[in-house]
N, C-alpha and C positions, 0 to 999 in steps of 0.2 A: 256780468258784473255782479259780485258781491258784496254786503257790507258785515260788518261786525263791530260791536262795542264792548266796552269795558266792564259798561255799567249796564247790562241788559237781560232778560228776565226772559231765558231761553226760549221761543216757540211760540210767545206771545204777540199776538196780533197786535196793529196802529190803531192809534186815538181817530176818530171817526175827523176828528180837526184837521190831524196830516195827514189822510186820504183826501181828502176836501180840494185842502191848500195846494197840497204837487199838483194836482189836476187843474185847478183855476190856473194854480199860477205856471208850471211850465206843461202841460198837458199830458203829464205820468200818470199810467193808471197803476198804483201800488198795493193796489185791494189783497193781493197775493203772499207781500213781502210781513214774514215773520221774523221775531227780535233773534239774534244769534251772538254769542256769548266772542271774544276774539282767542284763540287758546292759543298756547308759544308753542304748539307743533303746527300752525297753520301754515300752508304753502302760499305767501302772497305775492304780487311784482310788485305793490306800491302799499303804502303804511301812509296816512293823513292823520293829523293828530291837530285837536286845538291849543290855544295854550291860555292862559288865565285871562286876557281880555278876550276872549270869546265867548259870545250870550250864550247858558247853560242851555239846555235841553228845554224845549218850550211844551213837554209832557203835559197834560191837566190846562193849559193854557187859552187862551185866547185865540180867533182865527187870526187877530193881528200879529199875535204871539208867534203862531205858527208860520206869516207869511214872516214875519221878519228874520225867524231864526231863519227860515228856508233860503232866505233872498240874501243874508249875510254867508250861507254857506256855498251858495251859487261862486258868488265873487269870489271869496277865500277858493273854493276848485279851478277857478279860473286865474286866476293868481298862481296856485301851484303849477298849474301846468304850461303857463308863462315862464314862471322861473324855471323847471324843467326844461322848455323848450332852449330857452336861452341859454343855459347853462350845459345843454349838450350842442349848441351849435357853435358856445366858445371853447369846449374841450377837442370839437373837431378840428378847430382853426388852428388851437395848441398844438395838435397832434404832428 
């Protein structure tokens, strides 16, 4: 699994905060993972996007900063793939 952003500053390492945080809080070790730009020739199966009520980027922030963006982005993944699931099991029943 990969990620990319919009807003991300090619090749650059994480805040020592979101190393920290994924590890405490769901036990990722992300020591490894560098910033990667998203470009419109990228080959993806799935696109996630936030939209205006969702907590900005908790960058420079706090550990609480970090657990909270972390722990609101948790749920939102878990929600989309909620709605995915469901939403392919009622096109099955359409079909």
């Amino acid at each position: 699994m990969e990620s990319a952003g919009t807003i991300a500053y090619e090749g650059s390492f994480l805040s020592a905060g979101s190393v920290e945080v994924m590890h405490e809080t769901f036990g990722l070790d992300i020591n490894t993972h560098r910033a990667r730009s998203v470009t419109w020739d990228a080959e993806v199966d799935l696109i996630l996007t936030m939209d205006r009520r969702t907590t900005d980027d908790s960058c420079g922030g706090s550990r609480r900063a970090y657990r909270s963006a972390a722990e609101q982005l948790d749920w939102l993944v878990d929600a989309a793939i909620e709605r995915m699931v469901t939403e392919a099991v009622t096109s099955s029943i359409e079909s």
